[in-house]
C-alpha positions as CSV (number, residue, x, y, z in Angstrom):
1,X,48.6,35.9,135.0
2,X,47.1,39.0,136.6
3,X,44.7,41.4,135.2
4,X,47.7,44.1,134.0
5,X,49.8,41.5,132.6
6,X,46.6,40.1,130.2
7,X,46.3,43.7,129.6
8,X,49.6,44.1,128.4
9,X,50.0,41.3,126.1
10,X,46.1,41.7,124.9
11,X,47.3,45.0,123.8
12,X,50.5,44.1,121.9
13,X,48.7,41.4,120.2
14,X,46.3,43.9,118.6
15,X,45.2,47.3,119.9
16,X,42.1,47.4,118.8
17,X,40.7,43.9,119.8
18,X,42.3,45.2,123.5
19,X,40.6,47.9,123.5
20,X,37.4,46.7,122.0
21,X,37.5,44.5,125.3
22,X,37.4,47.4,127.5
23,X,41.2,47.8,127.6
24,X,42.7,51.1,128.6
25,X,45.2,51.1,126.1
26,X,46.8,54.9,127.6
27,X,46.9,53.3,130.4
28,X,48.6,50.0,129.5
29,X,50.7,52.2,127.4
30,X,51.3,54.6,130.4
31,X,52.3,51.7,132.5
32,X,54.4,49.7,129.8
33,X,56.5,53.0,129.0
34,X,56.8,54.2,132.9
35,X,57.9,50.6,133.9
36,X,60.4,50.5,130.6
37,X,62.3,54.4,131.6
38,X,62.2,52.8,134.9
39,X,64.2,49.7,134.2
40,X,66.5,51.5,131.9
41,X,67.2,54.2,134.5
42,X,68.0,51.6,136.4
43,X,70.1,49.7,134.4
44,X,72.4,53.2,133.5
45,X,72.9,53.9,136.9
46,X,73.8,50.0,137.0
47,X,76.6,50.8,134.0
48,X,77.9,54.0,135.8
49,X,78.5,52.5,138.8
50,X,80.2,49.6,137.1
51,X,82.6,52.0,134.3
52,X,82.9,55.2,136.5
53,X,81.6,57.3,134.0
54,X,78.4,58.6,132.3
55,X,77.9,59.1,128.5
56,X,74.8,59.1,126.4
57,X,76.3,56.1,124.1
58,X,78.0,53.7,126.4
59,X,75.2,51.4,126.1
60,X,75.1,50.7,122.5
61,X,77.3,47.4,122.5
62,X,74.4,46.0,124.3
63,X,71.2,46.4,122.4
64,X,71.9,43.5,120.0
65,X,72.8,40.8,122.6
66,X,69.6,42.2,125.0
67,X,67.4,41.5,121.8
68,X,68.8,38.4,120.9
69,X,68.8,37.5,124.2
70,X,65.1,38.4,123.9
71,X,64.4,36.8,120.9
72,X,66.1,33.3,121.6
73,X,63.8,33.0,124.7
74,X,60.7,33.0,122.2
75,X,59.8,36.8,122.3
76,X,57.7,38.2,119.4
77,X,59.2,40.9,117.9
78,X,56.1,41.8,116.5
79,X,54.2,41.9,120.1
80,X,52.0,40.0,122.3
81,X,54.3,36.9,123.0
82,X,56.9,35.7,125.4
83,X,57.6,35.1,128.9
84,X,60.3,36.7,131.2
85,X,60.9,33.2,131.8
86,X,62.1,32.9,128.3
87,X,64.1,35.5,127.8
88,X,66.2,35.1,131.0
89,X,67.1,31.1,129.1
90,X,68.0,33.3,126.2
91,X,70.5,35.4,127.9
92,X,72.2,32.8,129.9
93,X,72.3,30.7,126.1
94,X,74.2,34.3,124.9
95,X,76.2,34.4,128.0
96,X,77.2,30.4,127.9
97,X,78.2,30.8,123.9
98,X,80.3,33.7,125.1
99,X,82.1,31.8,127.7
100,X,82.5,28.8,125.0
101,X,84.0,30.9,122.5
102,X,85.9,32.6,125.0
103,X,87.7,28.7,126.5
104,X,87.7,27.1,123.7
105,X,89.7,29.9,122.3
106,X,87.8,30.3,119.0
107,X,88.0,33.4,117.1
């Protein structure tokens, strides 16, 4: 657990305690928000280079699985809980059901 990380989660788990305990919450938020348009910049240029094109809504078929995926590893929607660890379990769970359904021919 490093000092950012701590700071992270202390902040989704409630703001003000955070910041009562000398958090920079804009910072963390800052960080959290730079680090998110980073992945997901990532990610679309990912997609492009996969489907040959660009387009502002070729992305939407995978919000639900991504928080599913999320969710099934033991992430709180509602802040302050889960582990990457977790969520990478959850998405190969989504992926093997996928497969499954996809062998065992099941519609």
């Amino acid at each position: 657990a490093t000092r950012v990380g701590i700071s992270i989660q202390a902040t989704g788990s409630n703001e003000k305690s955070a910041f009562l305990s000398g958090v920079s919450i804009t910072r963390v938020n800052l960080v959290t928000y730079g680090l998110s348009g980073l992945f997901a910049a990532g990610a679309a240029l990912f997609l492009v280079t996969q489907t040959g094109a660009g387009s502002p809504t070729i992305g939407k078929d995978y919000i639900l699985p991504s928080v599913a995926a999320a969710v099934i590893g033991g992430v709180s929607l509602f802040g302050g809980r889960g582990h990457l660890a977790g969520t990478l379990i959850g998405a190969f769970v989504l992926t093997l059901i996928g497969n499954l359904v996809f062998v065992l021919h099941v519609s």
